[in-house]
C-alpha positions as CSV (number, residue, x, y, z in Angstrom):
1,X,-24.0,11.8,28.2
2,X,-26.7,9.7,29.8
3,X,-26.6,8.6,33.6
4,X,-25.0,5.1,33.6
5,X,-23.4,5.6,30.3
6,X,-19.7,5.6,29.7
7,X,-17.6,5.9,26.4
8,X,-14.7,3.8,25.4
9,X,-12.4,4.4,22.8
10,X,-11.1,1.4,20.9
11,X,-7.9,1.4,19.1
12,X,-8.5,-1.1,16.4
13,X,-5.6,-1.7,13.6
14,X,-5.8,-4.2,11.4
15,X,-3.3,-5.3,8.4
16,X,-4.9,-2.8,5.8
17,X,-6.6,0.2,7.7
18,X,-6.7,1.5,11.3
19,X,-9.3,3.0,13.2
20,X,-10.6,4.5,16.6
21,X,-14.3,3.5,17.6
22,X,-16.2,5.2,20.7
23,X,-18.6,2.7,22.0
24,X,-21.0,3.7,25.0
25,X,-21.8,1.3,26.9
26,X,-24.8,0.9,30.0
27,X,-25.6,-2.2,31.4
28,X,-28.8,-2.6,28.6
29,X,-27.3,-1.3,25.7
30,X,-23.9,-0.5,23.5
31,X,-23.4,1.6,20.3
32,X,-20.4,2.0,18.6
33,X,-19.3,5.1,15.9
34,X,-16.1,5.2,14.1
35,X,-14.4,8.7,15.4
36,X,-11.4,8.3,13.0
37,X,-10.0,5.9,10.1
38,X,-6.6,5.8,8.5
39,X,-4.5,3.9,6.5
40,X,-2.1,0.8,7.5
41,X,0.2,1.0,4.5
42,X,3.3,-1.3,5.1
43,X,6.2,0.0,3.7
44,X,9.3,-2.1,1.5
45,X,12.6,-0.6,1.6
46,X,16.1,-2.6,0.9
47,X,15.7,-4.4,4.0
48,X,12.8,-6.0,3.7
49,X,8.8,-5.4,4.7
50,X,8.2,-3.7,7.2
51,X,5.3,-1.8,9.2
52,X,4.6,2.2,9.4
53,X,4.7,2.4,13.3
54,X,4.8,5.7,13.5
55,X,2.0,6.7,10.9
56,X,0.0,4.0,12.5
57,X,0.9,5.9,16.2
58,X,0.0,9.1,14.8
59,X,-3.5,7.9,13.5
60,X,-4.2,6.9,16.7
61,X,-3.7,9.8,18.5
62,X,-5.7,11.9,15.8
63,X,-8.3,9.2,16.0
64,X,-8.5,10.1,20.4
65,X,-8.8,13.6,19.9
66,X,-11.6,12.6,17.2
67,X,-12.9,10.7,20.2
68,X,-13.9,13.2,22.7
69,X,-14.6,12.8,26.1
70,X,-13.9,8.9,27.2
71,X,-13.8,6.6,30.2
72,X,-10.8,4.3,28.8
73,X,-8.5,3.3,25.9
74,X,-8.1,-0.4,24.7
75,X,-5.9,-1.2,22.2
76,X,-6.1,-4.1,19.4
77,X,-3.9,-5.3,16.4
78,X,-2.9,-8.4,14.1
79,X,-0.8,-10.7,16.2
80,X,2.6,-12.3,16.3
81,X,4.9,-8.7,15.3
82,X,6.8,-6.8,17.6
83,X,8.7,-3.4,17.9
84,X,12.2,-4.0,20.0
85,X,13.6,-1.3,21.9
86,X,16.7,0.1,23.3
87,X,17.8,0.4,26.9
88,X,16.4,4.0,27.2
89,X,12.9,2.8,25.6
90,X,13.5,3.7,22.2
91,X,12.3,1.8,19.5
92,X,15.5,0.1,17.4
93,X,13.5,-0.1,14.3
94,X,9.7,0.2,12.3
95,X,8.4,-3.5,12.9
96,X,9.1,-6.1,10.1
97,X,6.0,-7.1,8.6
98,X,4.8,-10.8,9.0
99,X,4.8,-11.7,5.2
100,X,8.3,-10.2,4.8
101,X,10.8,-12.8,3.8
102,X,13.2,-13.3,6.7
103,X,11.6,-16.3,8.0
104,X,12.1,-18.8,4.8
105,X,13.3,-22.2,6.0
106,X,13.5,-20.9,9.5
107,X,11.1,-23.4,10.9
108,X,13.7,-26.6,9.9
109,X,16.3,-24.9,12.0
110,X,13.7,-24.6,14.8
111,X,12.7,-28.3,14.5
112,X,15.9,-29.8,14.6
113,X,16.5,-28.2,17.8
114,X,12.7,-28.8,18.5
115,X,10.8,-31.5,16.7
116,X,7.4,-29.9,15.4
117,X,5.2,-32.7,17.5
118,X,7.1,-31.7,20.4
119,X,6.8,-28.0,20.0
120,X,3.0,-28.4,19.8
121,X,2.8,-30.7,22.4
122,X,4.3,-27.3,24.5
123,X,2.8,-24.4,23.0
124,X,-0.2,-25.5,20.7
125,X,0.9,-23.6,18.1
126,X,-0.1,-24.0,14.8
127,X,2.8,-24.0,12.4
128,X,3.0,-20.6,10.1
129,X,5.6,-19.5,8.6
130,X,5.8,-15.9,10.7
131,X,5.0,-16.8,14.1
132,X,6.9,-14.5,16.5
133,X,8.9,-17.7,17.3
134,X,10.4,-17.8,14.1
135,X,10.8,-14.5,13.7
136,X,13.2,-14.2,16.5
137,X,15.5,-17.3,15.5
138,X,15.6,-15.2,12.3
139,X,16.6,-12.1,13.9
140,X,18.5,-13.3,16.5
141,X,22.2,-12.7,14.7
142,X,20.9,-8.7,13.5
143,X,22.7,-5.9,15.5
144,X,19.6,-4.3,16.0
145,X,18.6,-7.5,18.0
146,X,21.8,-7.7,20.0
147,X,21.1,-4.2,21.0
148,X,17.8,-5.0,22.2
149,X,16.5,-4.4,25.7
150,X,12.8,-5.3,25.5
151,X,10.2,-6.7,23.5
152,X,6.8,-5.1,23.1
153,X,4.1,-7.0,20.6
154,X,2.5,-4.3,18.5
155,X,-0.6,-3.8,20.5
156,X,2.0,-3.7,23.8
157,X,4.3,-1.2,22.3
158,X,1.4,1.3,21.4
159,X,0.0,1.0,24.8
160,X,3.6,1.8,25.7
161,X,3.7,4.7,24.2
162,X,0.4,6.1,25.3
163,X,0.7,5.2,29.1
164,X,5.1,4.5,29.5
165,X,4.3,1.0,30.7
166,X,5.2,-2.0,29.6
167,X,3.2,-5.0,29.9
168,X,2.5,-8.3,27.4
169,X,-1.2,-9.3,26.7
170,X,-1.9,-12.9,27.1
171,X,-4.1,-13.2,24.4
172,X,-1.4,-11.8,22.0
173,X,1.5,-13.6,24.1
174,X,-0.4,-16.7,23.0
175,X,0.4,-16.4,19.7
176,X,4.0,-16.3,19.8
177,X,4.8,-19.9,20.3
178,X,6.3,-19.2,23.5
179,X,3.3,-19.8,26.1
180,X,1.7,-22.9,27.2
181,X,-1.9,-22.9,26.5
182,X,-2.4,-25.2,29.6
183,X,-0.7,-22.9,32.8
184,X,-1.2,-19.4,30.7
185,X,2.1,-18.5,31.3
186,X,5.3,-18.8,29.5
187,X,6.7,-22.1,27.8
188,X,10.3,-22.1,29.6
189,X,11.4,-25.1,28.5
190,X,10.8,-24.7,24.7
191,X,12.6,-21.0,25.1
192,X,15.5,-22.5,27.2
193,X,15.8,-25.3,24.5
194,X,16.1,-22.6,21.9
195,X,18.0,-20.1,23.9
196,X,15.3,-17.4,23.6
197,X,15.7,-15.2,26.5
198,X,11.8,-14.7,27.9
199,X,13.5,-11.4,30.1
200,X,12.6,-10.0,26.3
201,X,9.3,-9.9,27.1
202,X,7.3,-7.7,29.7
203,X,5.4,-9.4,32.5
204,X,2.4,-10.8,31.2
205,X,-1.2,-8.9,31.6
206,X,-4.6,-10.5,31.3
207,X,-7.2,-8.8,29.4
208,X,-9.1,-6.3,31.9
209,X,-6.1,-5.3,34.0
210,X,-5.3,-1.9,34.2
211,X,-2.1,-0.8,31.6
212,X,-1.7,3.1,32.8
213,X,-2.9,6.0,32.1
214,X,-2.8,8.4,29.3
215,X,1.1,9.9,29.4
216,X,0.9,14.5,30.1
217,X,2.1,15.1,26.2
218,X,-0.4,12.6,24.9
219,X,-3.1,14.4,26.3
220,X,-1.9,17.4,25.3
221,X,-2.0,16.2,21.9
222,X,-5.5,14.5,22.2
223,X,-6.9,17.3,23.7
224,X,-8.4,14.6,26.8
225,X,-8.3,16.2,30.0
226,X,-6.8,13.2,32.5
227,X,-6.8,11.0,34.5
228,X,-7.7,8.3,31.4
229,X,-7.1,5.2,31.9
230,X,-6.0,2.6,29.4
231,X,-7.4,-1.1,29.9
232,X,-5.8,-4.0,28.7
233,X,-8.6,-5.8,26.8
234,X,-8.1,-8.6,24.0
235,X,-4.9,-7.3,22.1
236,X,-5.3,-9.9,19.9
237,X,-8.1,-8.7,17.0
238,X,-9.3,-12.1,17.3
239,X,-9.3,-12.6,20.9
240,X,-11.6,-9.3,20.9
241,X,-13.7,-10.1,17.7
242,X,-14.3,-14.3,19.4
243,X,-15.4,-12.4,23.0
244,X,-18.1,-10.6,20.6
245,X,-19.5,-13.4,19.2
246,X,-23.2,-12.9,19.9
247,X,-23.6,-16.9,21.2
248,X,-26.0,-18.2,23.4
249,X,-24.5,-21.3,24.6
250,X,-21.9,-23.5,24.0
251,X,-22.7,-25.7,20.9
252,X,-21.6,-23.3,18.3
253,X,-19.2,-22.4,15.9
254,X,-17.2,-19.3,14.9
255,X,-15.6,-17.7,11.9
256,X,-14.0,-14.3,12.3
257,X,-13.8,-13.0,8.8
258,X,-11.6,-10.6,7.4
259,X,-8.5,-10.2,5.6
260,X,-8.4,-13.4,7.3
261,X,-10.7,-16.0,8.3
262,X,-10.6,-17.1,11.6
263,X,-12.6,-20.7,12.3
264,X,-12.7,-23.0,14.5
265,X,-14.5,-23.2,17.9
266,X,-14.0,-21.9,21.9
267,X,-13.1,-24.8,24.4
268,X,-12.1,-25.0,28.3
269,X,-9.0,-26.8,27.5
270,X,-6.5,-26.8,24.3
271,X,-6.7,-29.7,21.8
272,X,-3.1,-30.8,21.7
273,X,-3.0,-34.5,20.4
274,X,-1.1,-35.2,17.2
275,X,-3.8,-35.3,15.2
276,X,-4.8,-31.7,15.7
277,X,-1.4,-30.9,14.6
278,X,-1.0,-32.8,11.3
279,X,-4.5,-30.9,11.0
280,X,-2.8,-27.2,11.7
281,X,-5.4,-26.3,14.7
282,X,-4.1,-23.8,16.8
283,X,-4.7,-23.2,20.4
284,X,-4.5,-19.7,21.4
285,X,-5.8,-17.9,24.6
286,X,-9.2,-16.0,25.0
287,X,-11.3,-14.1,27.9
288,X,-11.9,-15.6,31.2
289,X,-9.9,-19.0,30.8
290,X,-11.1,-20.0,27.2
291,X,-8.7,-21.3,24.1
292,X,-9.4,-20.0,20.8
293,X,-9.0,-23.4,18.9
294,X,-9.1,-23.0,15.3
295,X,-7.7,-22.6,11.6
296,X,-6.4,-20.0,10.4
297,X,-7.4,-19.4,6.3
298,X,-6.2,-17.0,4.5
299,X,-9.8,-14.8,3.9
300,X,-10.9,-11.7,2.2
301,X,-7.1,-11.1,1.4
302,X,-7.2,-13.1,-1.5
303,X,-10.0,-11.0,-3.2
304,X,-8.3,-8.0,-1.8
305,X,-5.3,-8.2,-3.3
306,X,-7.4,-8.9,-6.8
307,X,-9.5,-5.9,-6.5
308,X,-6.0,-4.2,-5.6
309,X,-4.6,-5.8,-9.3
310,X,-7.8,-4.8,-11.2
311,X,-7.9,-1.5,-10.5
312,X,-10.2,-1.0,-7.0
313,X,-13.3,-1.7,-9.1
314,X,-16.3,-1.8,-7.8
315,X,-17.1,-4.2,-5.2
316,X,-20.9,-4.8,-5.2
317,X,-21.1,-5.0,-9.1
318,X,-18.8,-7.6,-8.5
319,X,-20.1,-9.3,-5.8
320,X,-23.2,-9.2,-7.8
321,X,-22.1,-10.9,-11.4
322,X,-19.8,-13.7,-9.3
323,X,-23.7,-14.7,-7.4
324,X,-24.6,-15.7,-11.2
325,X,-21.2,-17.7,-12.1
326,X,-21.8,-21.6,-11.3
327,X,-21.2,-22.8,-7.8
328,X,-17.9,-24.7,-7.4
329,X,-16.4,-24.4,-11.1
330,X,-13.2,-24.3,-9.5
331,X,-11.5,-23.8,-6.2
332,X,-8.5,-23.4,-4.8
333,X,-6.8,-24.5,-1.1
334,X,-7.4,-20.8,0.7
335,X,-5.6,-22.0,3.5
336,X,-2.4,-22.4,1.0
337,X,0.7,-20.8,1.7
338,X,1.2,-19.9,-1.9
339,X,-1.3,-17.2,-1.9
340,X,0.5,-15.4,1.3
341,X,2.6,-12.7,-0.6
342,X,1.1,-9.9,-2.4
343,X,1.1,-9.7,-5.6
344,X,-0.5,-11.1,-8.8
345,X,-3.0,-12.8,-7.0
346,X,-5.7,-13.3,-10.3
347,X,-2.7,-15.1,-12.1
348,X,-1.6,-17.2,-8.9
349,X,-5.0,-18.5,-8.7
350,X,-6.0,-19.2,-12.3
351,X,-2.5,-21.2,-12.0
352,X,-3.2,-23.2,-9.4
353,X,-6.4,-23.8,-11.1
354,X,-4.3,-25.0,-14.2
355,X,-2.4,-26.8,-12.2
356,X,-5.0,-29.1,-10.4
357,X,-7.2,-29.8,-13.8
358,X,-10.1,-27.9,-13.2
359,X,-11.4,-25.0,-15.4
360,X,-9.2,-21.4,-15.2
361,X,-11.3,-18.8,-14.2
362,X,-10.9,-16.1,-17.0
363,X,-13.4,-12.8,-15.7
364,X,-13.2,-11.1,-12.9
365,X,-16.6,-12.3,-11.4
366,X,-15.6,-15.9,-12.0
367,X,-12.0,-15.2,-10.2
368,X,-14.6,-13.7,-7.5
369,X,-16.6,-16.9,-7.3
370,X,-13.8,-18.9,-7.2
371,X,-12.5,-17.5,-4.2
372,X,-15.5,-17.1,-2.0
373,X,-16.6,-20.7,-3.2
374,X,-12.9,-21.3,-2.0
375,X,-13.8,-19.9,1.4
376,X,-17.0,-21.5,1.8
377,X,-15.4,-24.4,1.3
378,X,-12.5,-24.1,3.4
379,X,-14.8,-22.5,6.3
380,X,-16.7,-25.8,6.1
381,X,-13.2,-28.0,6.5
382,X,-12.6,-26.1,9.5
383,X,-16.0,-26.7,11.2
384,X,-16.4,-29.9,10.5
385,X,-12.4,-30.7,11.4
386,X,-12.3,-28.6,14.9
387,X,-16.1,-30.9,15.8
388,X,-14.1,-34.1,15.4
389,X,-10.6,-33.0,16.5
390,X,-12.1,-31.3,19.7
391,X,-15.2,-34.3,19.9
392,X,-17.3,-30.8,20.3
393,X,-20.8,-31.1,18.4
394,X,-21.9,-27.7,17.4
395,X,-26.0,-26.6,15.8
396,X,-24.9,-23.4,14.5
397,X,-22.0,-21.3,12.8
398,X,-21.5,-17.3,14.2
399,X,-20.2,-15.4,11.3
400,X,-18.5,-11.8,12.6
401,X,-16.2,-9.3,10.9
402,X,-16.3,-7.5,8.3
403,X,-17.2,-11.0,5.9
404,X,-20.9,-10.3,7.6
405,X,-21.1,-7.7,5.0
406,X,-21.0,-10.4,2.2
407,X,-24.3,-12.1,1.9
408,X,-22.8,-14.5,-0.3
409,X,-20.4,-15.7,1.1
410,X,-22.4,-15.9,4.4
411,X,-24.8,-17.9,2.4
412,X,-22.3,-19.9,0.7
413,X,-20.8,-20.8,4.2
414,X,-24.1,-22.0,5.5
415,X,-24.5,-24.4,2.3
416,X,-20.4,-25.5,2.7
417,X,-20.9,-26.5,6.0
418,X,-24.8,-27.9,6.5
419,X,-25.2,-25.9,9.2
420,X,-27.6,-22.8,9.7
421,X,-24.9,-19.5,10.0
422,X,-25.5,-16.2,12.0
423,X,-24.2,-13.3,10.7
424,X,-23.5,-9.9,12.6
425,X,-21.3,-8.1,15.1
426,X,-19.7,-7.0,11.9
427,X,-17.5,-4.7,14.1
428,X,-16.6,-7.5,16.6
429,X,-13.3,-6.7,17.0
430,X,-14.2,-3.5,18.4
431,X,-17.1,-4.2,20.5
432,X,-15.2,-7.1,22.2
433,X,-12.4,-4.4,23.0
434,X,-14.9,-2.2,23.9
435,X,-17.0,-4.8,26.6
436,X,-14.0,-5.6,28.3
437,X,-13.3,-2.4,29.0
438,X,-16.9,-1.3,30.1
439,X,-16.5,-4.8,32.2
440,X,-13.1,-4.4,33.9
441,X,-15.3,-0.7,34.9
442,X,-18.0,-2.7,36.4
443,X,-20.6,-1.9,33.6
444,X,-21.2,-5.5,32.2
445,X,-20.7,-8.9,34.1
446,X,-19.3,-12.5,32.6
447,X,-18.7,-13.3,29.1
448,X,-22.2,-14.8,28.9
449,X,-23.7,-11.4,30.3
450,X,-21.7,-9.6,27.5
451,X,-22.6,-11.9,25.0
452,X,-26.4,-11.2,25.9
453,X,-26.0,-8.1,26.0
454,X,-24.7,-8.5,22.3
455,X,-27.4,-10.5,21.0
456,X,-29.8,-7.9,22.2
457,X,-28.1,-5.2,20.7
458,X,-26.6,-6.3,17.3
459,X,-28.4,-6.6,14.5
460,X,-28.7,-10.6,13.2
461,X,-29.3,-12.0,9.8
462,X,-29.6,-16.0,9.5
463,X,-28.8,-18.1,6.6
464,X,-30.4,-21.5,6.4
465,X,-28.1,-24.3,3.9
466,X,-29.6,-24.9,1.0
467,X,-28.8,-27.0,-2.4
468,X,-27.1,-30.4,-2.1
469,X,-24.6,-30.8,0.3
470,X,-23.1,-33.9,-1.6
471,X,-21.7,-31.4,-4.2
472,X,-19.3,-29.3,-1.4
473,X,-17.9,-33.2,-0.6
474,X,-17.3,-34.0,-3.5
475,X,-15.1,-30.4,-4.1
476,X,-13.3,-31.1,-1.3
477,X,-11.8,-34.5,-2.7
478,X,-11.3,-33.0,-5.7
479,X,-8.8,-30.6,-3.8
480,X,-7.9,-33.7,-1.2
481,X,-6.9,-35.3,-4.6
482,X,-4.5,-33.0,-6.2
């Protein structure tokens, strides 16, 4: 390896695959390779939904003795789920899934305890059905929960495992509905109120702290000779994915694209007027002081979960014959919690189609072009919501994630919201994970020095708008109007 070079590993799971990248880092330049890929295959049994920990554990340490050689681990997942374990540091049970069930009507019995202004007053919060907050009033009366010792979010509990320490992310924390987006610490008043004991949870960690090193049999079964530290970066994919957005000052936009999409903008100080919460703007915790204020939409799921139902066909013929259906035929709400189960997605959406007048997509490429026209359009909502909510002007829209692969729905996006979008850092979540780590070792300075760095590293494509604007306005009223 070069002189002033060091390698990173970044553990990177997300809700459909997991992988371990290797970036190497200098102070002028990063590159990133994938060492090892596996699947993230949730698993139903008579319980309910729930998560393959363990498979998800052992692709990670396959993926670190893929790796090589490295200066630091960093760990990243999909937010708000947790493992709980046992006195003795066992885990009680696999993780339950955020779409499982359990959480139905659990957010009324949280309000009347806690009225839904007031609880965003305190946390920020948006409201979703699965926030960890509901998730524990739901668990609360299970023997597995009475048995429980400790807490560990998904990110926190692999860490756990690696190093034998316990700590809780901020960024991830965030997300729970149990911190207060203006001290960064926990909300002790909304978990008194609902008699959530905050013990639960390990002492918080910021992103760049140190989180252990790599345990003697993990080594051993890696192959890494030690001392390797672990680094806690952004555990929070989208905490990681928003430090990577290749930005050069502050009047900009972001959406995070993926099985979700992630949009909205990056502030000093949360938005938490009433307003923003009839709107559903959530205020969660980035790098070096910053809140991640945005909408989450429900993204590339829904045209996963078709492909899934038709077979895994292929993807760019696909992509291909929905660029030659009409623009904005039809579209559906993508932020809608109707679509957040799997299953039968093509039929969900030709009925809500049906139900809202407009015409029913009957091929696959027109179910296609609905839903990235459906994207386009709610990416366009967000921007131009989070500008007035936040009174924050932006010039330009940075597209990351694995949507920057999609050159029409990056162009569609650009059109939707009038705005010229950037597209690239198309593995953002891993090079923010990666830069924190190669910061908290001294390599790269502030965020602004990392984002530079980014910018000069990170391939870029722009799409200017184009066609008439009017038309994306008058599609949203039409779905304002149903």
């Amino acid at each position: 390896m070069s002189a002033g070079v060091k390698s990173y590993a970044a553990v990177d799971l997300g809700a459909s695959s997991g992988r371990v990248m290797v970036g190497r880092v200098s102070p002028d330049s990063v590159e990133l390779s994938e060492a090892h890929r596996f699947p993230n295959r949730p698993v139903r049994v008579p319980e309910g939904l729930r998560w393959d920990i363990l498979a998800l554990y052992d692709g990670v340490l396959a993926g670190l003795r893929a790796a090589g050689r490295v200066d630091s681990v960093g760990v990243d997942s999909w937010a708000v789920d947790y493992g709980l374990l046992d006195a003795d540091g066992a885990l009680l049970g696999n993780p339950v899934h955020y779409r499982d069930a359990r959480t139905e009507g659990v957010a009324e019995k949280v309000w009347a305890t806690v009225p839904a202004a007031e609880l965003y007053a305190a946390t920020g919060i948006q409201y979703a059905p699965f926030n960890t907050l509901y998730q524990l009033t739901a668990a609360r009366a299970s023997s597995q929960f009475a048995r429980a010792e400790r807490l560990l979010l998904v990110p926190d509990l692999l860490t756990y495992w690696l190093t034998g320490e316990q700590g809780t992310e901020l960024t991830n924390a965030s997300t729970t509905q149990l911190v207060d987006p203006r001290t960064r610490t926990w909300s002790y008043g909304v978990a008194e109120r609902l008699g959530i004991d905050l013990g639960l949870f390990a002492p918080l960690r910021q992103p760049g702290d140190p989180a252990g090193t790599l345990r003697p049999e993990v080594l051993a079964a890696t192959g890494l000779t030690g001392p390797v530290p672990v680094t806690a970066v952004g555990s929070h994919d989208t905490a990681s994915a928003v430090a990577a957005v290749p930005a050069t000052g502050e009047r900009f936009a972001y959406i995070c694209t993926g099985t979700w999409s992630l949009a909205g903008l990056e502030l000093s100080a949360p938005v938490l007027t009433e307003e923003s919460r009839a709107a559903n703007f959530t205020n969660e915790l980035g790098l070096d002081g910053t809140v991640r204020y945005l909408r989450n939409i429900m993204g590339l799921w829904l045209l996963q979960e078709c492909v899934r139902s038709w077979g895994e066909p292929d993807l760019g013929l696909l992509l291909r014959e929905a660029a030659g259906v009409p623009t904005l035929r039809s579209v559906v709400d993508a932020g809608d919690e109707a679509f957040l189960a799997p299953g039968r997605m093509p039929e969900r959406i030709a009925e809500a189609c049906r139900a809202s007048g407009q015409p029913v997509p009957g091929t696959r490429a027109e179910v296609t072009r609905c839903i990235l026209d459906s994207l386009a359009l709610a990416h366009r909502r967000a921007v131009l919501d989070a500008q007035r909510l936040a009174d924050h002007p932006v010039d330009v829209v940075y597209l990351v994630g694995g949507g920057t692969r999609n050159a029409l729905l990056c162009q569609l996006t650009a059109d939707a919201c009038g705005l010229p979008v950037v597209a690239g850092a198309t593995e953002a979540t891993a090079l923010g994970n990666v830069l924190v780590q190669a910061r908290a070792h001294g390599l790269v300075g502030d965020l602004a020095d990392l984002r530079r760095l980014l910018t000069r590293t990170q391939p870029l494509t722009r799409y200017t708008p184009r066609g008439d604007a009017g038309r994306w306005r008058a599609a949203q009223a039409r779905l304002a109007a149903r």
